[in-house]
N, C-alpha and C positions, 0 to 999 in steps of 0.2 A: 450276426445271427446267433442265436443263445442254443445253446447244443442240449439233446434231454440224456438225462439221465437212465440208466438204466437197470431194474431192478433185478431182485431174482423173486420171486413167489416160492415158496414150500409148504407143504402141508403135512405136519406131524400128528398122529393121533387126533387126527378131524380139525386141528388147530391152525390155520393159515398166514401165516408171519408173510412178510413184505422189506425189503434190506438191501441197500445197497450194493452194486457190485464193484462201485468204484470205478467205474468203464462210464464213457458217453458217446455220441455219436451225434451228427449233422440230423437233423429233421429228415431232407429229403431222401437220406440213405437207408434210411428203419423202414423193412420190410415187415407191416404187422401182421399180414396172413405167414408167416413162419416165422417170426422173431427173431430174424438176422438181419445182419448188415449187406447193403447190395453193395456188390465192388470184387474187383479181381484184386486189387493192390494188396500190398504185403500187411497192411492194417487192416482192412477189412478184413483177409483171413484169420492173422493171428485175434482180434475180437470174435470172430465165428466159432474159435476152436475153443478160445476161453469158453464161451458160453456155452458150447458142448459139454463143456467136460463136468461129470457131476463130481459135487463137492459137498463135505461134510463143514463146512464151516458154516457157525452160525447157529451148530446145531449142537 
């Protein structure tokens, strides 16, 4: 099963870039009405928290 990638979206000054975040995950685990991973396991957290956390890279 091929795992998708997962990106970040930002939008600076009306301008909306699209970029890796280097993280993937299982098809059936992406939650697309919130944009998390479903799972109590120690991966699925620590991927929910990366994806929390805002970040200046890239910018």
């Amino acid at each position: 099963m091929a795992l998708l990638t997962i990106y970040m979206r930002i939008t600076v000054d009306g301008k909306r870039s699209k970029i890796t975040t280097g993280r993937s995950c299982e098809p059936e685990k992406w939650i697309v009405a919130t944009d998390w991973i479903n799972g109590k396991r120690k991966d699925a957290k620590s991927l929910n928290a990366y994806l929390n956390q805002p970040t200046n890279e890239g910018l």
